[in-house]
N, C-alpha and C positions, 0 to 999 in steps of 0.2 A: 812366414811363421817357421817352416822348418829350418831356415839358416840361421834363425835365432836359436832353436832348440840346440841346434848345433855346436853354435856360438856357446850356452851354456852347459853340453856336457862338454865340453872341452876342458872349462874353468872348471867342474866337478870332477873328469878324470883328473887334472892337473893333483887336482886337493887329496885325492882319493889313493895316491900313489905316494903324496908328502908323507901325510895324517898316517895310510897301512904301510909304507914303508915294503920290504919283501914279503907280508902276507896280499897286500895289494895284488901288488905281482906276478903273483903266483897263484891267486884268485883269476887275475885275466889272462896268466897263459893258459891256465886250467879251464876256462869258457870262452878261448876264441876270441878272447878281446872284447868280448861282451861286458858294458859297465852295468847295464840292468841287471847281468845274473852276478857278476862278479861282488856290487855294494848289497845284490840280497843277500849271497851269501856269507860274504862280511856282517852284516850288519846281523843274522843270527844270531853270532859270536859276540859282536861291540858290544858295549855298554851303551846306553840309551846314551848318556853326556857325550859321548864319541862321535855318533851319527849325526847328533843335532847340529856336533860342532861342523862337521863335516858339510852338512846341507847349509850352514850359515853360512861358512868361510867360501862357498858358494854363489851366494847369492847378490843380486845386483839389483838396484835401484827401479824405479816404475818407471823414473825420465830418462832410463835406457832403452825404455820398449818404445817402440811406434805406437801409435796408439791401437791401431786396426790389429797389430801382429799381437798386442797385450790382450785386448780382448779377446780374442781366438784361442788365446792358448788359456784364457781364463776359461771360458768356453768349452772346452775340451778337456780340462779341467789336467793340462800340462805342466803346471805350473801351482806352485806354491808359495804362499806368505810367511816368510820369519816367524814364529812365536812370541820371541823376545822385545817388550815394546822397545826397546832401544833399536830395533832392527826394523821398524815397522814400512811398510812399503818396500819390502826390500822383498825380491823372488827368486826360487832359485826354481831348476829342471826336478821336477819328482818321479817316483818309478814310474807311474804313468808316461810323461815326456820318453824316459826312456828307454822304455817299453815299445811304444810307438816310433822308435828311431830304428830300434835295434833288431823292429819285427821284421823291417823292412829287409834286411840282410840277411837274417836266419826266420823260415816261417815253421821250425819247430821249438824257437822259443818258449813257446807256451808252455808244450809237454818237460822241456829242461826244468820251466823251475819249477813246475811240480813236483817235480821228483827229487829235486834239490829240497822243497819244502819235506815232501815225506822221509827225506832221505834225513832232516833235520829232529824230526819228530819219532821216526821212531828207525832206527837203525839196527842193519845186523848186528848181531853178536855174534863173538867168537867167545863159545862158551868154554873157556881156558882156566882153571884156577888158578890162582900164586902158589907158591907153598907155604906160606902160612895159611892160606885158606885151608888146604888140605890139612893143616896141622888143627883147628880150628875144627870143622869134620871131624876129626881124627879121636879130639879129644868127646865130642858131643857123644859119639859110638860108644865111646868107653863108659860115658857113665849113663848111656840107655836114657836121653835125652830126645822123646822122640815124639814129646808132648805138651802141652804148657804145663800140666801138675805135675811135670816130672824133669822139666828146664832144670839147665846146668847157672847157678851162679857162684860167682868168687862174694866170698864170705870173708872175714874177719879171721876166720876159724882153718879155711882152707884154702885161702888166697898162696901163701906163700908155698906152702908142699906143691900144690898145683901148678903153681907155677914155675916153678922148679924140674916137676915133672915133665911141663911141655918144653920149657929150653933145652934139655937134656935127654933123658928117656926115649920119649915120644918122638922128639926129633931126629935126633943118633937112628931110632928103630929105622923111621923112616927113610931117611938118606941111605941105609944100610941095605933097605929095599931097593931102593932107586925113584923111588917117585918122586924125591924131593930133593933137590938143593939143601945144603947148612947154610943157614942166617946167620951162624954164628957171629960173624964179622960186623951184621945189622945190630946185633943185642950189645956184640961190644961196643957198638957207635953210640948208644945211651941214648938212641933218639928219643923222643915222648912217646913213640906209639909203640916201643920195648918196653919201657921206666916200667911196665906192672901188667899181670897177665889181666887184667879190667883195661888198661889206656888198649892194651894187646887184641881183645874180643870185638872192642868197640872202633879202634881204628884198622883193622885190616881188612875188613870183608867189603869188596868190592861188586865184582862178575858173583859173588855168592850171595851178596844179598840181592840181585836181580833173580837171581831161579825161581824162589816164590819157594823153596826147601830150607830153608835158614832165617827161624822168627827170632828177633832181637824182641824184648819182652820186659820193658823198663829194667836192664841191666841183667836178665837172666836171657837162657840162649836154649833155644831148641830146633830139632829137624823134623817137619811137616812131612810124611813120605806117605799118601793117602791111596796111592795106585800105582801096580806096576809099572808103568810110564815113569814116575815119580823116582822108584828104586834105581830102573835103567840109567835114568836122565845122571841120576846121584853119582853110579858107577862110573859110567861113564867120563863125569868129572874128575873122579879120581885116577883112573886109569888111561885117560887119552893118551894110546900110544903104545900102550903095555898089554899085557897078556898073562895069562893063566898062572904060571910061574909067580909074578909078581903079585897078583891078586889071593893068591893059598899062600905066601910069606904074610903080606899084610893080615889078613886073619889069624893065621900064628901068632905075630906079632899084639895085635888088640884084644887075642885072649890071653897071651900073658900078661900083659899090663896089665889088665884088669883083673888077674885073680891077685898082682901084687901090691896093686891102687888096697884091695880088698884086704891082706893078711896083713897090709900098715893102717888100715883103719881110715884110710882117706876115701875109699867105696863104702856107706851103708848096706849096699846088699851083695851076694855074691854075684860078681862077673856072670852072663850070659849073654851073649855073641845074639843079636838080634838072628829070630832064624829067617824068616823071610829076605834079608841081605847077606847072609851066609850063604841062600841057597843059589842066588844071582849072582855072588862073584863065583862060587865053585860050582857053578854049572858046564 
């Protein structure tokens, strides 16, 4: 039984290197050569059409097996039937088979793809912003966005000053600080997710809409900050890397904008500087 198994991850690594090509590869220099961890963690990735192909282009006939060595591996349940009835009777090695091969070589497999699977499910994060995020942030603050009754949306009415606002103003400020990069070179490229500060809200927030501090709110936008933890976490975002200096510009900076958002009539109320975040960056 096992020189068959054998016999059949050979034709499956064969496939498995054709079909991934350098992600193949580079999946089994990265597991030791392992095909069991290597096609799991492929197969995370693949589209469902990929694998199947994968495990067809695989697979061999019933009057390839001996009879005794088919049964056993039925048995042990090493072995798998096509799906496809154009394929029917036809079997190829499944992770079980080589599972069972590969344990034989390494007997911390088990713990590998564990950790491969949790590694798949839920993964570090490097809690980094872009700097549109930060501009995005940047703009929520100003207009004291720190609620659902009180979400920021682009309007008909204020789409365009505001928008205007954050390519220019808001951004210039920021770069001026250091905490950001200019995109200008991005907005000049007219991609779709520049063309309007709505494509701009909706397609940039990445690493920010994971925090659980940034509610998208059927096209209005606000920041949940419900516990110090919350404000830290906020800070931090903005600032990884930076220090005091940069953090007293930046509040200079969002309280002038927003007394002048306010004397053009694009703020409803007058500018104040949330004070529970004024008092964690100038502490």
């Amino acid at each position: 039984m096992e020189k068959k198994l054998n016999s059949l991850k050979k034709i499956l690594e064969s496939n498995f290197i054709e079909i991934g090509d350098k992600e193949s590869m580079n999946a089994l220099n990265n597991n030791d050569e392992s095909l069991f961890l290597s096609i799991t963690e492929c197969g995370l990735k693949w589209q469902k059409k990929k694998i199947e192909s994968l495990f067809e282009k695989s697979s061999i006939s019933i009057d390839d097996f001996e009879s005794e060595v088919f049964e056993k591996c039925i048995e042990f349940e090493y072995i798998s039937e096509c799906l496809k009835p154009s394929k029917k009777n036809f079997y190829f090695i499944n992770l079980s088979g080589l599972y069972y091969l590969d344990s034989k070589k390494n007997k911390n497999i088990k713990n590998l793809v564990v950790k491969k699977l949790e590694d798949n499910f839920y993964k570090e994060i490097k809690w980094f912003l872009k700097d549109e995020e930060k501009l995005i942030v940047s703009l929520l603050l100003i207009f004291n966005a720190f609620s659902e009754e009180k979400s920021f949306e682009f309007t008909t009415k204020n789409e365009t000053k505001v928008w205007a606002f954050m390519k220019e103003d808001l951004s210039r400020g920021l770069v001026e600080i250091g905490i950001c990069q200019s995109f200008q070179d991005k907005i000049d490229a007219k991609s779709t997710k520049y063309a309007s500060g709505k494509n701009f809200l909706s397609g940039q927030p990445s690493i920010l809409s994971r925090t659980g501090l940034f509610m998208p709110n059927n096209g209005s936008y606000y920041l949940e900050l419900k516990t110090d933890a919350d404000y830290d976490f906020l800070v931090s975002l903005l600032f990884n890397g930076f220090g005091y200096i940069e953090k007293l510009a930046f509040v200079e900076l969002i309280e002038k904008l927003g007394r002048d958002l306010f004397m053009n009539s694009v703020l409803e109320d007058v500018f104040d500087f949330n004070d529970k975040l004024r008092s964690i960056l100038l502490h």
